[in-house]
Structure formats: structure tokens, C-alpha cells
N, C-alpha and C positions, 0 to 999 in steps of 0.2 A: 176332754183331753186338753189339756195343757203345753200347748205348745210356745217352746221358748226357741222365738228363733236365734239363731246365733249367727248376729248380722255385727261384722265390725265396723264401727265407725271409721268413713274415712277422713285421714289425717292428711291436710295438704299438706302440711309441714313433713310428714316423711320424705317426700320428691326434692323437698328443697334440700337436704346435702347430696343428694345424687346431681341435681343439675350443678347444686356448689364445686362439689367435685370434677363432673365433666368441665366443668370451665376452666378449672385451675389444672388437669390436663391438657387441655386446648391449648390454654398458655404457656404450659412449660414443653409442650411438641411445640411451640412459636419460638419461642425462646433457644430452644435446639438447634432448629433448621438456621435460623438467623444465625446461629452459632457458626457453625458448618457454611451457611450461602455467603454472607459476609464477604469472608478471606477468601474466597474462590473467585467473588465477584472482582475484589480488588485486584488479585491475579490475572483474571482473564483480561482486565481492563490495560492492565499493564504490557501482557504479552501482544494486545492488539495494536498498544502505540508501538510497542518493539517492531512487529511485523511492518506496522506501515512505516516507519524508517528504512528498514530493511530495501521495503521494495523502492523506496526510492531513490535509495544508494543502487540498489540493480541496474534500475533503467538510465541512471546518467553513467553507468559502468559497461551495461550493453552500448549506449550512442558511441561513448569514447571508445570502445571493444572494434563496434561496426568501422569508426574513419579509420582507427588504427589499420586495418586489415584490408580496407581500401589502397593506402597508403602502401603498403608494403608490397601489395599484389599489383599493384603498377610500377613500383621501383625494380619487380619480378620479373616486368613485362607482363604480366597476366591484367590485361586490360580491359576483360569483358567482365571477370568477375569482379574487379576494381571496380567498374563501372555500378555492376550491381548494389558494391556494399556502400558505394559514395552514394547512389539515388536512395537506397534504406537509409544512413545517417540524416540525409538532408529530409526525407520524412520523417525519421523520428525525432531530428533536433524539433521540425515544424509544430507537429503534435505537441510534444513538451514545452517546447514554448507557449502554444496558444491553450494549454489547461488551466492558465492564472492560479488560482491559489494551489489547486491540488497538484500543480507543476516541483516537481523533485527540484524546480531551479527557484533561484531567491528572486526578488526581482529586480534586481540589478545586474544578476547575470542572467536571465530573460532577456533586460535592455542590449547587454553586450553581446547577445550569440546573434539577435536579429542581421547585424552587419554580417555573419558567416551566411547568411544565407542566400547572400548576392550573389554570388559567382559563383552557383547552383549548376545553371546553365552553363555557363561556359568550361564549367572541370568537366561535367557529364560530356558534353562534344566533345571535346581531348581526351578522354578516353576512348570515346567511339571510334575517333579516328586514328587511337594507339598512338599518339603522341605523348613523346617520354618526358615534354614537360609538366602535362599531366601531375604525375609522380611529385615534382617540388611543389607543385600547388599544393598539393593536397599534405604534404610532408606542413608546409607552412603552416597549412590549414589546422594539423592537429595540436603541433607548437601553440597553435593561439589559442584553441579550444582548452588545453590543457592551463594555459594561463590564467585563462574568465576562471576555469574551476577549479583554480587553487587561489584566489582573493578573497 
């Protein structure tokens, strides 16, 4: 018997355009995605400095929001919740001041709001004790605030 067996050689070379090929797929799904992540990346980048603007204009728009309203509700007579919204203002000027960089305020008006912080004490007891001088303190008070934050 004669047996021929019928064994093919194998060819490395056949796998090399198969790997050829899957690489230059790999590259051109690289080359996609880059496409496409790229401009999204720069977007997201973009909306994220948007946002933190944003919030920073909020928080020095609530402290100015919170005196104003102090302000108003002791010229009202309403001197407990005055009282309330001057001790939030005079915390949250506190805080935003003492955040240094990540402080919504620049640091010169940092330097200048430190002086509103003095006579904390003494507006908070005139209210408690619903004195209607009270009221032009704090009237004064936002007058100057509104000053530092419009230089």
C-alpha cells in the first residue's frame, strides 16, 4: 500500500496578513475613538471651568442675597429673622474668606471684607435686643459689601 499522506505544509507566513490586518483595525478603531473622545474631552473641559465660575458667582450672590435680607427684615422690624440671616452672612463671608484660593473672592477683596467682620458681635446683640439701629448697620453694612464687590 501506498500511502500518500496529504499533509500541508505549514506556512507562517499565511498568519502574517491576518495579524497585519488585525493591527491596522486596532489602529483605525484608535484612530475613531480619538476621533469622537477628543472633542468631547475638550467640551467637558470646558463646561467644567463654566460650572466652577458659575458656582462662584452663586456663593458671593447668596452672602450678598443672605445681608440684603438681613437688612430689610430689621428696617421690617422683623428682628429675629434678621438676626438669623446676619449670623449666616457673617458665617458664610467667614468661610469664603478663609478658602484662599478656591475662595469666589480675589485677594484683595478677602483683605477688605476681613474689616466687615468686626462688628459681628455687636449687629447680632442689636438685633436680639430689636434695636432699630440695628437696621442702619447693617443697611451700612451692605452699602460697603456691595462696594469691595464691585472694584
Amino acid at each position: 500500500m501506498n500511502e500518500n499522506p496529504q499533509h500541508q505544509p505549514v506556512n507562517s507566513t499565511s498568519s502574517m496578513p491576518s495579524i497585519r490586518r488585525t493591527a491596522i483595525y486596532a489602529a483605525v478603531l484608535l484612530v475613531v475613538f480619538l476621533f469622537g473622545f477628543v472633542p468631547m474631552w475638550l467640551k467637558s473641559r470646558e463646561s467644567s471651568t463654566s460650572l466652577a465660575q458659575a458656582e462662584h458667582h452663586l456663593r458671593v450672590a447668596r452672602i450678598e442675597n443672605t445681608l440684603s435680607s438681613a437688612a430689610i427684615d430689621a428696617r421690617r422690624g422683623d428682628y429675629e429673622p434678621a438676626r438669623q440671616a446676619a449670623s449666616d452672612f457673617f458665617t458664610s463671608l467667614r468661610a469664603e474668606s478663609d478658602a484662599g484660593t478656591e475662595s469666589a473672592f480675589s485677594q484683595r477683596q478677602r483683605e477688605e471684607l476681613q474689616s466687615m467682620l468686626a462688628p459681628r458681635d455687636e449687629i447680632i446683640t442689636l438685633l436680639a435686643r430689636n434695636d432699630s439701629a440695628s437696621a442702619d448697620r447693617l443697611s451700612d453694612l451692605y452699602v460697603s459689601y456691595r462696594e469691595i464687590m464691585q472694584r
